[in-house]
C-alpha positions as CSV (number, residue, x, y, z in Angstrom):
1,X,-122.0,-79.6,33.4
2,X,-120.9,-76.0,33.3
3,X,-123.3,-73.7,32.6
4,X,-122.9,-70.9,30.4
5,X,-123.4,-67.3,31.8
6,X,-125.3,-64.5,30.2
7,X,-122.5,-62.8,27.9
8,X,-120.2,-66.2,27.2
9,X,-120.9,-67.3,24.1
10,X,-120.7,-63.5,22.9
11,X,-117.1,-63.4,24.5
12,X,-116.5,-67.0,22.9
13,X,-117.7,-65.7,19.8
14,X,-115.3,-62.9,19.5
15,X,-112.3,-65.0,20.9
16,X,-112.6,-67.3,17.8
17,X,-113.1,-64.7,16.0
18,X,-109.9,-63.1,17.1
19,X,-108.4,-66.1,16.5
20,X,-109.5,-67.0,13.1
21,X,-108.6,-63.7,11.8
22,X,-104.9,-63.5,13.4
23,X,-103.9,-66.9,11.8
24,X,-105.0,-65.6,8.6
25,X,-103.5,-62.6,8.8
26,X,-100.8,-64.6,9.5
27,X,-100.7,-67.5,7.0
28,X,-102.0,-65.0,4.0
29,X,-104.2,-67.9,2.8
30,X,-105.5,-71.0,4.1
31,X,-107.6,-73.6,3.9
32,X,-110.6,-74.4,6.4
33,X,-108.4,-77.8,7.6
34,X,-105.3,-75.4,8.3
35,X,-107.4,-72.6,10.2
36,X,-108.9,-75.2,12.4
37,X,-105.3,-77.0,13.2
38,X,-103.8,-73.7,13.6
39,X,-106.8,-72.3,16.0
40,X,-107.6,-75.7,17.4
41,X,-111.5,-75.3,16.8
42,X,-113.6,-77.3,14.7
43,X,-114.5,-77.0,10.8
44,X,-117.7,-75.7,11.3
45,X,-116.9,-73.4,14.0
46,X,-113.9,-72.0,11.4
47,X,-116.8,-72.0,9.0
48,X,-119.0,-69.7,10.4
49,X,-116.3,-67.3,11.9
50,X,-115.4,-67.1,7.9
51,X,-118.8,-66.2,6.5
52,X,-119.2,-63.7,9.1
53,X,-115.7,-62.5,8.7
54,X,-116.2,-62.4,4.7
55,X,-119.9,-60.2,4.8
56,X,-117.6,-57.5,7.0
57,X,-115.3,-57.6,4.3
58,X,-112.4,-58.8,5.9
59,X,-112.1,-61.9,4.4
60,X,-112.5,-63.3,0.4
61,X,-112.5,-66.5,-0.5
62,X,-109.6,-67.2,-3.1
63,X,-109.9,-70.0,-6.0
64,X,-108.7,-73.2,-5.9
65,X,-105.2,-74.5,-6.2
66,X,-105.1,-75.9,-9.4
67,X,-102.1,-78.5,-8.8
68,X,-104.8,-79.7,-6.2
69,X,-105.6,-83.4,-7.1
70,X,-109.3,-84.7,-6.4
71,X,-112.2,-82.1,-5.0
72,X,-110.3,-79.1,-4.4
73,X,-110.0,-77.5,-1.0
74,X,-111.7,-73.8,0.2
75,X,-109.4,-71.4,0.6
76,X,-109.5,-67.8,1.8
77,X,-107.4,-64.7,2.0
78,X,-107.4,-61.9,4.6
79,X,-108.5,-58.9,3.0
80,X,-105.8,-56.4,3.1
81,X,-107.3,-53.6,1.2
82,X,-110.6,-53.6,3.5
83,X,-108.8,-50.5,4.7
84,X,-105.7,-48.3,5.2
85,X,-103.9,-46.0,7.0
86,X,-101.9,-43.1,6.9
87,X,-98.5,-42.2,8.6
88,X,-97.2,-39.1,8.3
89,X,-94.1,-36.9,9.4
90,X,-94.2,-33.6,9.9
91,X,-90.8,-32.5,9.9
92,X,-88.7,-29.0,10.0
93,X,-88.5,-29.1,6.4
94,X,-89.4,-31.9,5.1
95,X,-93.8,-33.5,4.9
96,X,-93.1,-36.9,4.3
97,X,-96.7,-39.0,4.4
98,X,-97.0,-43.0,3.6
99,X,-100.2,-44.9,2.8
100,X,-100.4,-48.5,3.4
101,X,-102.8,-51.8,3.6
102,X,-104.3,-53.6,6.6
103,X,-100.8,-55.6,5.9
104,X,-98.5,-53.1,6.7
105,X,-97.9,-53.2,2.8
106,X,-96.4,-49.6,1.8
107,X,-98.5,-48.8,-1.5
108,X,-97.7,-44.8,-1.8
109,X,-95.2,-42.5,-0.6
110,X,-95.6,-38.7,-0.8
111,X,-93.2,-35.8,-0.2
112,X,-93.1,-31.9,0.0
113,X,-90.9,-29.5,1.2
114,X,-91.4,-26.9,3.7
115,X,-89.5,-23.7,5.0
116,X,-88.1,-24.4,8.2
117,X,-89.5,-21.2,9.1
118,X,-93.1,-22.0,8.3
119,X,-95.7,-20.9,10.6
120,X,-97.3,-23.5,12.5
121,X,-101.0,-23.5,10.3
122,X,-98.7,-23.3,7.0
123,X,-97.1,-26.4,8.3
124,X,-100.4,-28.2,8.9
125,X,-101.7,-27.0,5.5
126,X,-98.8,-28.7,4.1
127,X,-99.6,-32.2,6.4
128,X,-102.6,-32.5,5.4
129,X,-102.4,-31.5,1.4
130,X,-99.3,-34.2,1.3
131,X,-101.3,-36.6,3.1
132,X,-104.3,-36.7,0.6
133,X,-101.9,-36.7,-2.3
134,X,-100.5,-39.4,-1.3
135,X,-104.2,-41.2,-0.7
136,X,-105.5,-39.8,-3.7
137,X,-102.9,-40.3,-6.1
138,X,-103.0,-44.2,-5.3
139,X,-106.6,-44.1,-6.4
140,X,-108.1,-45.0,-2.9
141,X,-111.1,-43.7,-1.9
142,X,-110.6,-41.2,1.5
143,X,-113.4,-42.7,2.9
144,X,-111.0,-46.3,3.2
145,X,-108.4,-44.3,5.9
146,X,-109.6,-46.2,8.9
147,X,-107.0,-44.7,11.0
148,X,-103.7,-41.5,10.7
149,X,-100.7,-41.2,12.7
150,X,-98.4,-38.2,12.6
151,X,-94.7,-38.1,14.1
152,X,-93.1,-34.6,14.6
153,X,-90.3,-33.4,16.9
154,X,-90.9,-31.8,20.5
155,X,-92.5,-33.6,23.6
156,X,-96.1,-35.4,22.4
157,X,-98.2,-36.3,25.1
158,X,-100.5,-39.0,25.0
159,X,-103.8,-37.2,24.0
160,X,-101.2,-36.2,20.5
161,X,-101.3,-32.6,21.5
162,X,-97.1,-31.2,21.2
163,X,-96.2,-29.8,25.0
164,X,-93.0,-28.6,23.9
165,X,-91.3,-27.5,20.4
166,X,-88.2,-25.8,20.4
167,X,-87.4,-26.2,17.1
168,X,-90.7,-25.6,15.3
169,X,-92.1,-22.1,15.4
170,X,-95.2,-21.8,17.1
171,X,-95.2,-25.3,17.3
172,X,-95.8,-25.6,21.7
173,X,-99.6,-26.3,22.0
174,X,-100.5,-27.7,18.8
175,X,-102.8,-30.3,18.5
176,X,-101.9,-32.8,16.2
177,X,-103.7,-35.5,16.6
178,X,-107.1,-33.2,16.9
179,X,-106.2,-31.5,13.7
180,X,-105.2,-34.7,11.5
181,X,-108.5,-36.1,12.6
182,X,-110.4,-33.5,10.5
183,X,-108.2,-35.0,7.3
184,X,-110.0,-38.0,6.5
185,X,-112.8,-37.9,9.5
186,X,-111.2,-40.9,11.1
187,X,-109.2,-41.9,14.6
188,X,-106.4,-39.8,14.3
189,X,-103.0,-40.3,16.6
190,X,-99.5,-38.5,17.2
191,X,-96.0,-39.1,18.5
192,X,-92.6,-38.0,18.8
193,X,-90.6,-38.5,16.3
194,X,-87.9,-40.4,16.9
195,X,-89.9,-42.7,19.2
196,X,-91.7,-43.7,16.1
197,X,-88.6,-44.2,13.9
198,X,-87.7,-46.9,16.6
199,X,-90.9,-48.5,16.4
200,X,-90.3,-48.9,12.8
201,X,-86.6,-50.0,13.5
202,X,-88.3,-52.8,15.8
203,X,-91.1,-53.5,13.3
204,X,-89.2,-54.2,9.6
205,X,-85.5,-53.2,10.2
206,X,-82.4,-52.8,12.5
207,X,-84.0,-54.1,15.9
208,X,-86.6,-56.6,14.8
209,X,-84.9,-58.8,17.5
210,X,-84.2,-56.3,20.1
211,X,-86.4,-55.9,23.3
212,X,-84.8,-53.1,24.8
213,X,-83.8,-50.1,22.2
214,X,-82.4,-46.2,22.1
215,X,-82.5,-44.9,19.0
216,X,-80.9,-41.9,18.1
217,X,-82.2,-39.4,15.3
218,X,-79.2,-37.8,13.6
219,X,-79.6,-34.8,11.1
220,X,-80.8,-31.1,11.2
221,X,-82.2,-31.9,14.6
222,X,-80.9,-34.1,17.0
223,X,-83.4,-36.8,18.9
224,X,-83.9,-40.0,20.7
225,X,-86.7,-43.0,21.3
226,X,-86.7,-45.5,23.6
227,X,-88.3,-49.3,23.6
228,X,-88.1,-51.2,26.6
229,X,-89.2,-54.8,26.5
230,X,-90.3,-54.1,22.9
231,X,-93.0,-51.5,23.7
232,X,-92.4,-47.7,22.8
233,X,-91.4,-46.0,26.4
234,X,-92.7,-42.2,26.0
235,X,-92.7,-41.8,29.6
236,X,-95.1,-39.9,31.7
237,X,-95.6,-37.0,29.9
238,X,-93.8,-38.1,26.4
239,X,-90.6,-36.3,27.2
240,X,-88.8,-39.9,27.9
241,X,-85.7,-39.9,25.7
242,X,-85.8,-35.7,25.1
243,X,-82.2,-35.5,26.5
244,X,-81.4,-33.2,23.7
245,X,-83.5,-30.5,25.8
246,X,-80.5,-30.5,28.2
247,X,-78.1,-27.8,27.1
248,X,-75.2,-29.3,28.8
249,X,-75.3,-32.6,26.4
250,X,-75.3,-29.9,23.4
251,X,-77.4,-31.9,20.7
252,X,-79.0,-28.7,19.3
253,X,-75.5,-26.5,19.5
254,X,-73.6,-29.6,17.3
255,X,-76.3,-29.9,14.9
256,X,-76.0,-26.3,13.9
257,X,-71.9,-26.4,14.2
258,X,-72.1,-29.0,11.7
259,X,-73.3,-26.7,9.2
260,X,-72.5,-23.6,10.0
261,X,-70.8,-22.7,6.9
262,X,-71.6,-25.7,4.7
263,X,-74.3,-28.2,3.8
264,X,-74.0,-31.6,5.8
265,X,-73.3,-33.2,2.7
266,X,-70.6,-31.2,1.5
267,X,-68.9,-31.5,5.0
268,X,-69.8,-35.2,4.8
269,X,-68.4,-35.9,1.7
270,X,-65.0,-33.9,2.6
271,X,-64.6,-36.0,5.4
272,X,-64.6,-38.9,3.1
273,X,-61.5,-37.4,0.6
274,X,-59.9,-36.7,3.8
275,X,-60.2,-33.0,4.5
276,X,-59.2,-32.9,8.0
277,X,-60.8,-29.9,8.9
278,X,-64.1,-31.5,8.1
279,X,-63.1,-35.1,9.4
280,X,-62.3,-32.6,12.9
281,X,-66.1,-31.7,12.6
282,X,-67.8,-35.0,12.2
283,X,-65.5,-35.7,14.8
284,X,-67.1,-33.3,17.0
285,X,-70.6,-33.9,16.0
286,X,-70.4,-37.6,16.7
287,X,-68.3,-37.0,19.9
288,X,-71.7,-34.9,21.1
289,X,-73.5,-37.5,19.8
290,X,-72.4,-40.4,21.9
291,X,-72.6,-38.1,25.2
292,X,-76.1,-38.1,24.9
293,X,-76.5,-41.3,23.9
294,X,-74.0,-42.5,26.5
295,X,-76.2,-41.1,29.3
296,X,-79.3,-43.3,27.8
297,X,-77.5,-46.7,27.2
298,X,-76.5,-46.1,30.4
299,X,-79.5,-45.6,32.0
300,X,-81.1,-48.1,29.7
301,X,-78.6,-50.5,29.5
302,X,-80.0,-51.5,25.9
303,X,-79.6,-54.3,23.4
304,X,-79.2,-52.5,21.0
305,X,-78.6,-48.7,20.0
306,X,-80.1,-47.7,16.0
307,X,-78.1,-44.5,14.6
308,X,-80.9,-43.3,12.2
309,X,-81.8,-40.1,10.6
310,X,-81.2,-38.3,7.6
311,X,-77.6,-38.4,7.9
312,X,-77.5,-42.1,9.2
313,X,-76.9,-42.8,5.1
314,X,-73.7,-41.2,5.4
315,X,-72.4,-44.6,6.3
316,X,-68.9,-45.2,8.8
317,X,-68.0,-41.6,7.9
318,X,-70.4,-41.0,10.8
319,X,-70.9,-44.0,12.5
320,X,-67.9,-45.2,13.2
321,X,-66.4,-41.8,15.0
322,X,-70.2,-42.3,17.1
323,X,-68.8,-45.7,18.1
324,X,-65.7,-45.0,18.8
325,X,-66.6,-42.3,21.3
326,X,-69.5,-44.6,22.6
327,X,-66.7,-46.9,23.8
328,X,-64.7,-44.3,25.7
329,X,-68.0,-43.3,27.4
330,X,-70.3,-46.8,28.5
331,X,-69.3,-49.4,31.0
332,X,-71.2,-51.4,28.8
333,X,-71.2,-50.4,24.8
334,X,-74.7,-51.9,23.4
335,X,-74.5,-53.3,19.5
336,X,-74.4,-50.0,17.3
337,X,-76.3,-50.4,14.3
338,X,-77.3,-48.1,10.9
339,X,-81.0,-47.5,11.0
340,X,-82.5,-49.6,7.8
341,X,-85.0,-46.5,7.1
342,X,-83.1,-43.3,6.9
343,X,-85.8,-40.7,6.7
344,X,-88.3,-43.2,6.1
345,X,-88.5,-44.0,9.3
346,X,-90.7,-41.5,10.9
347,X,-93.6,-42.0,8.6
348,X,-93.3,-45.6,8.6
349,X,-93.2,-45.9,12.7
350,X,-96.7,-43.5,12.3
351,X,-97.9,-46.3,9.6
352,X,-97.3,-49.0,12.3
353,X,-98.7,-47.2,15.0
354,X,-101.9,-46.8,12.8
355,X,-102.4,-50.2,12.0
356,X,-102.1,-50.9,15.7
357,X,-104.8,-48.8,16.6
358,X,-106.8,-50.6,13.8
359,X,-105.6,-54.2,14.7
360,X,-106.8,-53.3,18.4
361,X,-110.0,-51.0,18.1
362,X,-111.3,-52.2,15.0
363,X,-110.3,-55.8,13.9
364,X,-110.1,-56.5,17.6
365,X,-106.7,-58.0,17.5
């Protein structure tokens, strides 16, 4: 007979615990008899993982079917509002912060705007006063925010400290992640931007079936993330995907083109009646566009490239001169998709890399 080492039945412990709490997660709510098929332990094993589950409050027991016929089965429900986290995005002009359950169920959304000019402390007074209105405004307590995540533009290295802004003044050197902690006294993380609109693409929208990703962040500011085998790729120093930065692609210079003597709506929406003087400038911008993303599909060689942004909304107008160029320039043209998000999807990539910390650090998923 084996015999068990100092230590083992701790570690087994936690690993049906792990397991227990995953296929709820999964199933929403189940019965004893369906936890132990679906974790292949026994009834009372499931048993006592639930009572222990349920006095950390993680777990509730839910009533009875009442279609059931004869005695009716236990059933329990994972607890998604044992917690929450906030993702946030601190943008050029734009706070946008989202609150959601241990579910990755959105319950609040919160914006403000902000001069593109702001100084960097005046833009972290604005983070952090959306972020609690959006917490406090959907009556949760502050004490509940197990975990934060802010996205911003610039390179983000791993600690969530911004190496490099060149858009943001006095951006270079901030840290982000230190600073967001103080909000709600919890783990706090950061990210680029656009790396964390593709994790939300790959999460709930364009590429939830795509391994390997570029997306490309279209509006006021040009920017790109990268997933490779499903996993954000930030690179060694988070500057993976900041081919913007090079001068000779010309991101920055055809974001500002674009509007030079216009809003991007107004040119947008002249394109569509036809104007060809504005059809020649989305031309332009989208000709830019597709050299930079050109240089990553081919470098990547992804599934699947996720044109997303604030001006990703403007539909074919856009996307379809982005194509269209993409083709000229790739040996081989990935799938081009709209991003599902718009300028969602910053805040709700920082929502899913919250709950990740959570799901790994806390519920020890």
């Amino acid at each position: 007979m084996t015999e068990l080492r100092p230590g083992d039945a701790s570690l087994l412990r936690k690993v049906n615990t792990q397991a227990t709490l995953r296929a709820l997660r999964r199933e929403g709510v189940a019965t004893l008899t369906q936890l132990g098929r679906i974790t292949g332990l026994s009834r009372q094993t499931v048993e006592a993982v639930l009572d222990e589950l349920g006095e950390r409050g993680y777990v509730r027991e839910v009533p009875p079917d009442e279609g059931a016929m004869g005695r009716p089965a236990r059933r329990f429900g994972f607890r998604a509002d044992a917690g929450y986290v906030v993702g946030v995005e601190v943008g050029g002009d734009t706070i946008v912060a989202a609150l959601a359950d241990l579910g990755g169920e959105v319950i609040a959304w919160e914006r403000a705007e902000v001069d593109s000019d702001a100084a960097a402390h005046e833009r972290l007074d604005a983070a952090r006063r959306t972020s609690l209105a959006c917490v406090d405004g959907a009556g949760v307590a502050r004490t509940r925010v197990w975990a934060v995540a802010a996205g911003t533009s610039g390179i983000v290295d791993r600690t969530g400290r911004v190496s490099l802004s060149i858009t943001l003044p006095g951006w270079t050197g901030v840290d982000l992640a230190g600073l967001a902690r103080r909000w709600f006294g919890c783990t706090a993380l950061a990210a680029n931007d656009a790396n964390l609109a593709a994790l939300a693409e790959h999460w709930r929208g364009s590429a939830r079936h795509a391994s390997d990703v570029v997306y490309v962040m279209m509006g006021r500011r040009v920017g790109a993330g990268i997933l490779i085998g499903g996993r954000l790729h930030p690179g060694r120093g988070g500057a993976a995907g900041e081919i913007g930065t090079l001068r000779q692609v010309g991101w920055e210079d055809a974001a500002r083109e674009l509007v030079k003597d216009a809003s991007a709506a107004g040119v947008f929406e002249a394109a569509l009646r036809g104007d060809r003087d504005a059809r020649r400038r989305v031309d332009r911008y989208a000709e830019t566009l597709a050299i930079g993303a050109s240089a990553l599909a081919l470098a990547i060689d992804p599934d699947l490239l996720v044109l997303g942004g604030g001006y990703a909304r403007v539909g074919d107008v856009l996307l379809e001169p982005v194509r269209r160029h993409l083709a000229e320039l790739c040996v081989s043209v990935p799938e081009v998709v709209a991003s599902t998000f718009g300028d969602e999807g910053v805040a709700l990539g920082a929502v899913r890399l919250a709950l990740s910390h959570v799901e790994r650090e806390i519920l020890g998923l």
